[in-house]
C-alpha positions in Angstrom: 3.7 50.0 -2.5 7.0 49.6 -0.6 6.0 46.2 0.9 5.2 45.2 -2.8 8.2 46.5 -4.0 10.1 44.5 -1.2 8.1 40.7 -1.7 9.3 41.4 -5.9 12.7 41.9 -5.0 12.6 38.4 -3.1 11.0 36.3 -5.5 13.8 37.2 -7.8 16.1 36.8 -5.1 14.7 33.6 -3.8 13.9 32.2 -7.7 17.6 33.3 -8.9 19.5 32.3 -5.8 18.9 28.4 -7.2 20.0 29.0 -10.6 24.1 28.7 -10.0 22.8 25.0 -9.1 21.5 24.1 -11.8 23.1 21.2 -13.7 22.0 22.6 -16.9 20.8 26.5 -17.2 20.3 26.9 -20.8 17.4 24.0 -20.2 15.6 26.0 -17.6 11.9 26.4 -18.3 10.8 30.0 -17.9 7.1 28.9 -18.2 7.3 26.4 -15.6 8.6 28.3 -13.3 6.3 31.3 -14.1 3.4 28.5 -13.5 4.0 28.1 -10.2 4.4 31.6 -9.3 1.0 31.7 -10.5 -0.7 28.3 -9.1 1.1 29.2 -5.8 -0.3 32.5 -6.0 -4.3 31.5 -7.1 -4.0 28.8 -4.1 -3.2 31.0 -1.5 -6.4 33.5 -3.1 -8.4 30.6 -3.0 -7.6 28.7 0.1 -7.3 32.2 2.3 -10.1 33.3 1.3 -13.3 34.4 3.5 -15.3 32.0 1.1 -13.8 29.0 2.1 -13.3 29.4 6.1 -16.8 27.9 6.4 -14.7 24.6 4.9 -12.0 24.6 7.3 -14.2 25.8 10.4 -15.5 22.6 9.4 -11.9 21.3 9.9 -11.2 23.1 13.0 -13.8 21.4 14.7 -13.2 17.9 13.9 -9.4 18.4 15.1 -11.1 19.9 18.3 -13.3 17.0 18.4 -10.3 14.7 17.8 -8.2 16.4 20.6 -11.1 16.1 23.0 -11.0 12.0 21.6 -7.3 11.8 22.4 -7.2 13.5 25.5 -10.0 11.2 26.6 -7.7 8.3 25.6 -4.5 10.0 27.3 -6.2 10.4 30.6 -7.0 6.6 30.7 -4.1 5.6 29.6 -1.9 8.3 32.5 -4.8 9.1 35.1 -4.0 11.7 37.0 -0.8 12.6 35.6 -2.3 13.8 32.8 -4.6 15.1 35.0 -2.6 17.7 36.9 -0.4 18.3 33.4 -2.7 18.6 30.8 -0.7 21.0 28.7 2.4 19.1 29.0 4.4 18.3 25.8 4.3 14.8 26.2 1.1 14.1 26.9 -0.8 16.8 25.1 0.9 16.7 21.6 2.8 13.3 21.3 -0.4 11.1 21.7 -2.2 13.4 18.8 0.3 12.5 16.8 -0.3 8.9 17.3 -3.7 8.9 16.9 -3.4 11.0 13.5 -1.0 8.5 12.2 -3.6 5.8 12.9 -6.3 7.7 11.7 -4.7 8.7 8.2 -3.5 5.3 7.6 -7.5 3.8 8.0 -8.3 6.8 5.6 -5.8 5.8 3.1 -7.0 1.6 3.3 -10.4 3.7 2.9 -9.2 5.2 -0.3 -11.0 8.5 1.1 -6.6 9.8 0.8 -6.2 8.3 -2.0 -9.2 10.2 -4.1 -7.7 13.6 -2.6 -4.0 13.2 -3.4 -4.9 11.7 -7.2 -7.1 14.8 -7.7 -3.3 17.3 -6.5 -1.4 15.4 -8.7 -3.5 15.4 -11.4 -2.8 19.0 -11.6 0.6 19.0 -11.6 0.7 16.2 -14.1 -1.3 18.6 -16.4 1.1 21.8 -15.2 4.6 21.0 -15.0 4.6 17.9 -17.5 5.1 15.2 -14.7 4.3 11.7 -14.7 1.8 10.4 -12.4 4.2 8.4 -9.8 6.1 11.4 -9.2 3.3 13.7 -9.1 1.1 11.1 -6.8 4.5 11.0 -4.5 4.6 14.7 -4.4 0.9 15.3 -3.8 0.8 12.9 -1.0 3.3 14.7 1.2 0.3 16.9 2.0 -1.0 14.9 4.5 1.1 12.3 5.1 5.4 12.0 6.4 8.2 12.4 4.0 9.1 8.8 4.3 5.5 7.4 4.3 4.7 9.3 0.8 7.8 7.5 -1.5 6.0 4.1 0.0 3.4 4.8 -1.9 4.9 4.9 -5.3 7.7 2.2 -4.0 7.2 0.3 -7.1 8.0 2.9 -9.2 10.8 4.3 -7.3 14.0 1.8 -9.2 12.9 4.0 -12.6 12.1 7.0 -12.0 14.9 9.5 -13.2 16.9 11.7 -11.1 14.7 14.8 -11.5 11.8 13.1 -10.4 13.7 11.9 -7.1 14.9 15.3 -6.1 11.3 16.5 -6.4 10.1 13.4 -4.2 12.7 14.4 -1.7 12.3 18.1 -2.2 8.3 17.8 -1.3 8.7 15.8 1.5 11.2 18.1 3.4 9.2 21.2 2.3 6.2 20.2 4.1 5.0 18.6 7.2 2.4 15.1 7.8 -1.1 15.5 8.9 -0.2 14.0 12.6 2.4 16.8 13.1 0.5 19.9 11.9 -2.4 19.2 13.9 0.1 18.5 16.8 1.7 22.3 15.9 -1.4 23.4 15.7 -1.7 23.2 19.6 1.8 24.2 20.4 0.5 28.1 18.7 -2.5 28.3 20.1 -1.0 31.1 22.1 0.2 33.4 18.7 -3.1 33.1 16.7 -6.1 33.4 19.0 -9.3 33.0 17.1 -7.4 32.5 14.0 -7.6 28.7 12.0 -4.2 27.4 12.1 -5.4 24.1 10.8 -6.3 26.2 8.0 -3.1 28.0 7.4 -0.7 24.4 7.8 -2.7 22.4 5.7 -2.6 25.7 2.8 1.1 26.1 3.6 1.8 22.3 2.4 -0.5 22.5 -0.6 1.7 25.6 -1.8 4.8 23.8 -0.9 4.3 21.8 -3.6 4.3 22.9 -6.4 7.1 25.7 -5.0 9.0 22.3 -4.0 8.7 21.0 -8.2 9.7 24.7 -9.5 12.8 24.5 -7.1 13.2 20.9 -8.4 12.9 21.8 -12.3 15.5 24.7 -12.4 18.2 22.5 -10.2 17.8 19.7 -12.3 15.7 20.4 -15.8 15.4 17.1 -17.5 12.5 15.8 -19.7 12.7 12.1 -18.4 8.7 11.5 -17.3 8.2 7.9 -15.3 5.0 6.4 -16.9 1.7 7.0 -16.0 0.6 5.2 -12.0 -2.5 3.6 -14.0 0.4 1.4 -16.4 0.9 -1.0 -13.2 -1.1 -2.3 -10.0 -1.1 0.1 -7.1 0.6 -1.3 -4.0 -1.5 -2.4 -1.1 -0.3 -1.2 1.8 -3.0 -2.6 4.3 -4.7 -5.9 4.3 -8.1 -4.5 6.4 -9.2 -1.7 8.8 -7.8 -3.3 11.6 -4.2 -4.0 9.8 -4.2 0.0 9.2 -5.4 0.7 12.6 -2.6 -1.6 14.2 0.3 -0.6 11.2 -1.0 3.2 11.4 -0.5 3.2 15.3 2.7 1.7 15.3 4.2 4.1 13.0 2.5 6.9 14.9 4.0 5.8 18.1 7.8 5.5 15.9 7.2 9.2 15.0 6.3 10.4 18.4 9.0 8.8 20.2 11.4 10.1 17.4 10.3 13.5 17.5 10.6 13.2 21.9 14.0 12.0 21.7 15.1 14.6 19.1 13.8 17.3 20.9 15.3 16.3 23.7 18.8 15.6 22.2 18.7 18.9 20.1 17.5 21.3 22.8 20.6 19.7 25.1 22.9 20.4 21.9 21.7 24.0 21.5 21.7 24.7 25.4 25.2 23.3 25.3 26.4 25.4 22.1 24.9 28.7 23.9 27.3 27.7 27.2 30.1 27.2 25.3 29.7 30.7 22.9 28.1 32.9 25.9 31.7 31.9 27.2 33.3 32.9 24.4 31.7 36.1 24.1 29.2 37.2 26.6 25.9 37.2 25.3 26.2 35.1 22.5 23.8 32.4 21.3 23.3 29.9 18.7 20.1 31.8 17.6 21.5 35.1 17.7 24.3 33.8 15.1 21.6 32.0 13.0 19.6 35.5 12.7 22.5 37.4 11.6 22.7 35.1 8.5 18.6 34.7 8.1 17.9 38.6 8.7 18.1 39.5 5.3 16.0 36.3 3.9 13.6 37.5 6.3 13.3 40.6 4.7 12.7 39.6 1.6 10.1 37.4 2.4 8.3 40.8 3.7 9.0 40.9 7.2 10.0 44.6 8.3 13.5 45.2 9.3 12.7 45.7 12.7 11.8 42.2 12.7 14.1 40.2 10.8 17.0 39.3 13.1 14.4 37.8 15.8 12.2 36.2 12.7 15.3 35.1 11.3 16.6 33.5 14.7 13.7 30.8 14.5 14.3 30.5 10.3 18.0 29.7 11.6 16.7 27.4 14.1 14.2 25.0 12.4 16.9 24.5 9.4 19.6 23.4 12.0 17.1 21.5 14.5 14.0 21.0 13.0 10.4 22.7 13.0 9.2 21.5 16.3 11.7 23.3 18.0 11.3 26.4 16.2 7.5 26.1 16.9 7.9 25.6 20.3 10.1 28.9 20.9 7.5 30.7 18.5 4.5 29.6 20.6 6.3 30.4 23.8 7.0 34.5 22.9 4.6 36.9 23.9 1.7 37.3 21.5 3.3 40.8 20.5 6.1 40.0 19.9 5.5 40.0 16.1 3.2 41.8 13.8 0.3 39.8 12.9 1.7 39.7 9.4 4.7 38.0 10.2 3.1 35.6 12.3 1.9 34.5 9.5 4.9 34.7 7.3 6.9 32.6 9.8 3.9 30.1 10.4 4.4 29.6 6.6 8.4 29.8 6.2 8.8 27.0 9.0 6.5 25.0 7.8 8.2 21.8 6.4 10.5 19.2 7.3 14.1 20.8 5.6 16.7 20.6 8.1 19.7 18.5 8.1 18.5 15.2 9.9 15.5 15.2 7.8 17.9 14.4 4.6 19.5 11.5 7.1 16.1 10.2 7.3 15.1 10.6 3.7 18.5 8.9 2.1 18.2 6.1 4.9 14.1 5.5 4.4 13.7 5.7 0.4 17.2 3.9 0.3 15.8 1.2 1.9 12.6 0.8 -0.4 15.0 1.3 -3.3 18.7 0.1 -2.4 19.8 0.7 -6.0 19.3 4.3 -5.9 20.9 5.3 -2.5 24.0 6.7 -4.9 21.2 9.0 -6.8 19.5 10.2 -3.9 22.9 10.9 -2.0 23.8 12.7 -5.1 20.5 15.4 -5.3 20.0 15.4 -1.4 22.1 19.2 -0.9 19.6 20.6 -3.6 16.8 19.2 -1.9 17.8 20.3 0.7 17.9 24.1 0.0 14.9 23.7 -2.7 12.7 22.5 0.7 14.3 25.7 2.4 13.2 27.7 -0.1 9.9 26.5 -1.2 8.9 26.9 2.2 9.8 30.7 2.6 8.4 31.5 -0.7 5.4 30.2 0.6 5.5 32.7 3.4 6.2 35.2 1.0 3.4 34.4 -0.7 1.0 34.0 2.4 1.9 37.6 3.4 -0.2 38.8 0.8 -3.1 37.9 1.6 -2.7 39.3 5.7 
């Protein structure tokens, strides 16, 4: 009952914490945001349910099959090198990444993507009074990166009305691409033994959504609906199989070269930071700094106490580096470390894209499909960035039910 008690008290928290943002607060919609309580909710019932594990073991062991594929491809490629480092970062998860970029992209010229994401934003069309761009845009962040779902609706990006830009921008931060969640995937192989993690990322961004809408509607509550996505042609984005294959490698290999170089950059940084504080004061570290201010979010997600500062360390850590990072030093601790309920909250909370370069990135790559609206996006870009925060924990919260 206490644990019940707790998760309350921080969906108020987490729901009310927004509500000083809001440009208008009379025009909050109660029902809206009650909706998603409820669709986030009947998701998570559904999706972690016993019923449907047969679906995802399904999953589980096409990714395996598609590690095995890449692996074969990765020792080719680096011989023995890969050989006598199988586990290494750079060769183990970077080329997955690759190959899941070119593999979503043949699946989108396909339309196999396509029929998915239309059937998720049909249903928040019919629940939070969207129109379909923005609710195709959101729904696609599911599987694939925050920058590659806006080029989907890039024609209707020059009208669509502020509200409907900070819920693009929200979603894309609050989740992650399919290439990087099956790459996580491997990095926590160690924490969840026998457990579907494939299962848990791909649920995580599903509830992100409409979390990352609710956030979206009380910072900025506005009736202004961008006509329907069937009132105009659909972009093409690939002129065959073999153009999405070529176009869908190349971008893989941008994002795994990105992520490398920000890892390495930002694990520099931090080590730096930690030299110059531990100086300082003896002891100190960025992370230990980050948990003191992430402890109590922690707790009201429904981690216990004892808990919270170390949970909140890695909270801390993925908002000012990014999820990899935080991943990585999850992954790494000793599979007690945690409870198994937190695990899970965590594997939920970090799951998404929020942290301060990803805004960078969004501004800079939906600026450049729609020049006229860099101003707009600049403008709602903060909010996004603490509604991606946010939509992400709640889904932890709500993920930690159902442990």
């Amino acid at each position: 009952m206490e644990y019940y008690l707790q998760i309350l008290l921080g969906l108020i928290v987490l729901i009310g914490v927004v509500v000083p943002m809001s440009t208008d607060i009379k025009a909050i919609r109660i029902k809206n945001i009650v909706a998603a309580i409820i669709v986030m909710v009947l998701f998570g019932f559904i999706l972690l349910n016993d019923y449907v594990a047969g679906f995802f073991e399904i999953i589980s062991a096409g990714v395996a099959k598609l590690s095995s594929a890449t692996a074969d491809g990765t020792s080719f490629v680096f011989g023995s090198l890969f050989e006598q480092h199988p586990y290494a970062f750079a060769l183990n998860v970077l080329p997955l990444i690759i190959v899941m970029s070119t593999l979503s992209a043949l699946l989108w010229h396909w339309r196999i993507l396509p029929m998915v994401i239309k059937a998720l934003s049909y249903v928040c069309e019919k629940l939070f009074n969207l129109g379909g761009p923005i609710s195709f845009g959101a729904a696609a962040n599911v599987f694939v990166g925050q920058v590659e779902a806006p080029l989907f609706v890039k024609p209707y990006l020059s009208k669509m009305s502020k509200k409907e830009l900070l819920i693009l921008m929200t979603a894309g931060m609050a989740t992650v691409s399919g290439s990087v969640m099956i790459a996580l995937a491997g990095v926590l192989e160690n924490q969840f033994v026998g457990i579907n993690i494939v299962q848990h990322f791909l649920t995580a961004s599903i509830l992100s959504i409409p979390g990352a809408i609710m956030y979206a509607e009380i910072m900025y509550p506005s009736n202004e609906i961008t006509h329907h996505i069937e009132d105009a042609k659909e972009e093409k984005i690939y002129a065959g199989s073999m153009d999405a294959i070529t176009k869908g490698t190349k971008d893989g290999l941008n994002i795994a070269v990105n992520v490398a170089a920000i890892l390495i950059s930002i694990l520099a940084l931090v080590s730096i930071v930690d030299g110059a504080l531990d100086l300082l004061i003896s002891g100190m570290s960025l992370q230990k700094i980050l948990g003191y201010i992430f402890a109590p979010i922690c707790w009201l997600l429904g981690v216990p106490w004892s808990e919270a500062p170390s949970a909140a360390e890695l909270l801390g850590l993925k908002l000012a580096t990014n999820e990899f990072v935080a991943y990585i030093q999850l992954g790494g601790l000793e599979p007690e470390f945690f409870s198994d309920r937190t695990k899970v909250i965590l594997l939920y909370a970090l799951c998404g894209f929020a942290n301060f370069s990803s805004v960078g990135i969004l501004i800079s790559g939906i600026g450049a499909m729609a020049p006229e609206r860099t101003g707009d996006l600049i403008d709602v870009s903060v909010k996004a960035l603490v509604g991606a925060t946010l939509a992400s924990c709640l889904t932890g919260l709500v993920a930690g039910l159902f442990v």
